[in-house]
N, CA, C and O of each residue as an XYZ file, in Angstrom:
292
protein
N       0.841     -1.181      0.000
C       0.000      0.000      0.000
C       0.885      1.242      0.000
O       1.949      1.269      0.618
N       0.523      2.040     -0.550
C       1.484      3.234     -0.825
C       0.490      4.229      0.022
O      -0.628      4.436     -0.449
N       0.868      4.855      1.266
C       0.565      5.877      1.709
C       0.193      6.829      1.478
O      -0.576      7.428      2.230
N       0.702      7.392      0.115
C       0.067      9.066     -0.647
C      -1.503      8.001     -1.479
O      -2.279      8.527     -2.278
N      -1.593      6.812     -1.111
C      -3.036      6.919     -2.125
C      -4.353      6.501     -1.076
O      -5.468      6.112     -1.424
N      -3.868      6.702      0.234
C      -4.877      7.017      1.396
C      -5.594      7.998      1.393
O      -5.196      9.158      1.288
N      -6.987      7.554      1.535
C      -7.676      8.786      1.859
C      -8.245     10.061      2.806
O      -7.293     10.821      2.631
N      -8.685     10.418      3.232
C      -8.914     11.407      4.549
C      -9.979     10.117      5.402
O      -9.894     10.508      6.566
N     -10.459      9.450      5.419
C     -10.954      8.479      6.004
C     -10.110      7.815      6.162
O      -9.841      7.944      7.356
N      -9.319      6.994      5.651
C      -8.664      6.000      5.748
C      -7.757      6.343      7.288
O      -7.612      5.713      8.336
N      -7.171      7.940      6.676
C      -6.466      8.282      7.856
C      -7.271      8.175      9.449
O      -7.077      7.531     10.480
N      -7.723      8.640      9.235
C      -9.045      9.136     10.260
C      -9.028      7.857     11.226
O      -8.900      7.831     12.450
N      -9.232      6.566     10.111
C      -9.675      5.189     10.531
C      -8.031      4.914     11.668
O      -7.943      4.534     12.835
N      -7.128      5.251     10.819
C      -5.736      4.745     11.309
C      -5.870      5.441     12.519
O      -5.977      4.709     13.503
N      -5.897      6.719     12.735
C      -5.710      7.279     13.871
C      -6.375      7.185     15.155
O      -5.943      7.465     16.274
N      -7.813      6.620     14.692
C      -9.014      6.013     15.569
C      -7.983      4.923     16.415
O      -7.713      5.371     17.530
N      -7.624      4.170     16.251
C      -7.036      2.963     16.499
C      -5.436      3.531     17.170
O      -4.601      2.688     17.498
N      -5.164      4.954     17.310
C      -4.168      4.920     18.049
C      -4.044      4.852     19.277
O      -4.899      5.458     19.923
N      -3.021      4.148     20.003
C      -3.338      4.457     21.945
C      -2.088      4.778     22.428
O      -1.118      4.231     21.904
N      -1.906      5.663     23.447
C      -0.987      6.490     23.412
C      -0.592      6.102     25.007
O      -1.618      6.007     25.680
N       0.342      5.914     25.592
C       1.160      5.498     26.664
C       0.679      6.371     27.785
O       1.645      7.060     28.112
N      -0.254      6.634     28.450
C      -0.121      7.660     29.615
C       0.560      7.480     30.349
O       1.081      8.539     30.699
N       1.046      6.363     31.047
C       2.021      6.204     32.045
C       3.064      6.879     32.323
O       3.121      7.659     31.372
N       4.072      7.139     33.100
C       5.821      7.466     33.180
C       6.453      6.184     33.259
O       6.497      5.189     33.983
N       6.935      6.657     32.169
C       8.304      5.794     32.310
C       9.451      5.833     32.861
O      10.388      6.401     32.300
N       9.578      5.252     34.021
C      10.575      4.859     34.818
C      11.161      3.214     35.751
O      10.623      2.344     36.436
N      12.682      3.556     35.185
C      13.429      2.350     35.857
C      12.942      0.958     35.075
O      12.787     -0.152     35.584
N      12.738      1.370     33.616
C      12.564      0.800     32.687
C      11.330     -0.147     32.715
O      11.254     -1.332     32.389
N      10.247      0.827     33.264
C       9.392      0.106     33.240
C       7.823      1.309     33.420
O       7.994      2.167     34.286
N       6.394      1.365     32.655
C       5.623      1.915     32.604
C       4.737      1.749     34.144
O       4.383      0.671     34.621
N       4.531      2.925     34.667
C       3.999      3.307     36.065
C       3.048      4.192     35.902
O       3.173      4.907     34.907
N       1.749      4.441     36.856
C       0.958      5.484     36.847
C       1.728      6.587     38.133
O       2.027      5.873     39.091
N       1.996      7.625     38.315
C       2.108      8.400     39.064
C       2.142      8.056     40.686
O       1.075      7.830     41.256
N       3.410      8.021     41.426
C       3.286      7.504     42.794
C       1.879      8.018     43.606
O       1.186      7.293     44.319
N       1.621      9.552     43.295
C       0.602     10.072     43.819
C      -0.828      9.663     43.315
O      -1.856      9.726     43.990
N      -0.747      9.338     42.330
C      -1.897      8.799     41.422
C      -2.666      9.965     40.715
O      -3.694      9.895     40.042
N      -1.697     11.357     41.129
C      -1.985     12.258     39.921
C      -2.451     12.202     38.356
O      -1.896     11.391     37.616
N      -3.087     12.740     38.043
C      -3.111     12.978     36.251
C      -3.253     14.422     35.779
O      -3.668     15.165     36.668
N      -3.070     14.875     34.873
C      -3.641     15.869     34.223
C      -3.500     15.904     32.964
O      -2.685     15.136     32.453
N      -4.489     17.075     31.907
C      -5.307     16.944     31.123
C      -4.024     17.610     30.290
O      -3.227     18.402     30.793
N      -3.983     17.062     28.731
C      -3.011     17.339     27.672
C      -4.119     17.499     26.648
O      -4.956     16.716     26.200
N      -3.679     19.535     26.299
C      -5.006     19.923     25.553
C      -4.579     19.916     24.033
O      -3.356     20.050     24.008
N      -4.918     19.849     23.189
C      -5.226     20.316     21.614
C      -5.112     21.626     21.577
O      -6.081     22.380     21.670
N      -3.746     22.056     21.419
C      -4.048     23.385     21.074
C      -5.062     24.182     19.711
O      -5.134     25.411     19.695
N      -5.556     23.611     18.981
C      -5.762     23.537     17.878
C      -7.505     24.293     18.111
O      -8.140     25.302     17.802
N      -7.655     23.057     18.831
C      -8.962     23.040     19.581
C      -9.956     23.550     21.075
O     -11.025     24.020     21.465
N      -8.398     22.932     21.535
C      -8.625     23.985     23.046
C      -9.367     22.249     24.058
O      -9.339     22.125     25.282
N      -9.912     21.226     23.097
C     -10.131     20.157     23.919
C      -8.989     19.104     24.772
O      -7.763     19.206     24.784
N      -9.569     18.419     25.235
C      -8.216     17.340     26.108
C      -8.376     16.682     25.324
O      -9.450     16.397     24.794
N      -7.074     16.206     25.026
C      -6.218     15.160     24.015
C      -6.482     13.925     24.261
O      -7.081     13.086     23.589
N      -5.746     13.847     25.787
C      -5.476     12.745     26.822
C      -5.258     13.485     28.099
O      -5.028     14.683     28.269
N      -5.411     12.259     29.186
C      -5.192     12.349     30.041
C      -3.582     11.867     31.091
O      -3.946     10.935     31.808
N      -2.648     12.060     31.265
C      -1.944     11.547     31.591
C      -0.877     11.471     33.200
O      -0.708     12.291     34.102
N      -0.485     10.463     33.026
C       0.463     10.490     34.923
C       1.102     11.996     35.260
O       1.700     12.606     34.373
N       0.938     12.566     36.617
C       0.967     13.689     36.870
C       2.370     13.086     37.842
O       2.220     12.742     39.015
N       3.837     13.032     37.061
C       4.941     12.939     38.037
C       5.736     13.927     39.139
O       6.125     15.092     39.053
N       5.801     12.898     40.249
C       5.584     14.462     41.259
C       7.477     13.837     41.371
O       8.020     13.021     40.628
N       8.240     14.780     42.873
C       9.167     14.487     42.867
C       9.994     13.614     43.064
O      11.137     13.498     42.623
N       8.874     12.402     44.360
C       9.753     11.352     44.501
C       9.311     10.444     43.387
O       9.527      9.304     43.798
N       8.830     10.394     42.253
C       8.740      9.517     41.271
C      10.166     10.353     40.402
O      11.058      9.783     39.774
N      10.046     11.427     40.565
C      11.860     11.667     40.011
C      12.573     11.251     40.776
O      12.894     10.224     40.178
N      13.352     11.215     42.080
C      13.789     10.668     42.256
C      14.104      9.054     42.496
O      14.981      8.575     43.215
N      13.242      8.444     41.777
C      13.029      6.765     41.294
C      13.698      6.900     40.059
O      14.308      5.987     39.503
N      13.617      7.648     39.787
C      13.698      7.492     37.818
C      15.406      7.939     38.022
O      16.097      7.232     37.288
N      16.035      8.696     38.641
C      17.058      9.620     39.007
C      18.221      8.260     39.532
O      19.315      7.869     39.125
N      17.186      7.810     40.746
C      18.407      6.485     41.014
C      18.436      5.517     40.269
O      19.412      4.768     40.313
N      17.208      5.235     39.247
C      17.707      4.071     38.205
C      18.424      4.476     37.342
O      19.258      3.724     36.838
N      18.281      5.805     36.937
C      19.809      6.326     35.984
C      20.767      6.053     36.086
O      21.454      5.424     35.281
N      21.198      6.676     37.640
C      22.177      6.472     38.194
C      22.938      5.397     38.134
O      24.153      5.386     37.935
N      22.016      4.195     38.356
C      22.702      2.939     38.876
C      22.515      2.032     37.446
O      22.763      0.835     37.588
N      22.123      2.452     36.148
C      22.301      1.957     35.067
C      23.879      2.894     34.627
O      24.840      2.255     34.198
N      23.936      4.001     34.755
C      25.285      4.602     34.126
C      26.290      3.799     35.208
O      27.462      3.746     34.836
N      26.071      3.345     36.136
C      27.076      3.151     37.094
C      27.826      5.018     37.531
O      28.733      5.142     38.354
């Protein structure tokens, strides 16, 4: 299938079907927010919410900070 002979539906269809990671990623591995925070990621376009996603506070940085760490050695 050649991509330039997609149509504005077709796309539409593809993008329907996308799912997008809310989690943080840390210490090589997908987490929701220690706090169980979220907040809203808008469309600027539109002004609507996109998604919703993990609201990382500091000690989930510092998780992510010592697995750096101790992967660089």
């Amino acid at each position: 299938m050649n991509l330039t002979s997609l149509t504005n539906k077709d796309w539409h269809a593809r993008a329907a079907g996308v799912r997008y990671e809310t989690r943080n990623f840390i210490d090589g591995g997908y987490g929701d927010a220690a706090a169980g925070g979220r907040f809203h990621v808008l469309n600027t376009a539109t002004g609507q919410t996109f998604c919703r996603v993990s609201a990382g506070t500091g000690a989930g940085m510092r998780v992510a900070r010592a697995g750096t760490e101790q992967a660089i050695g």
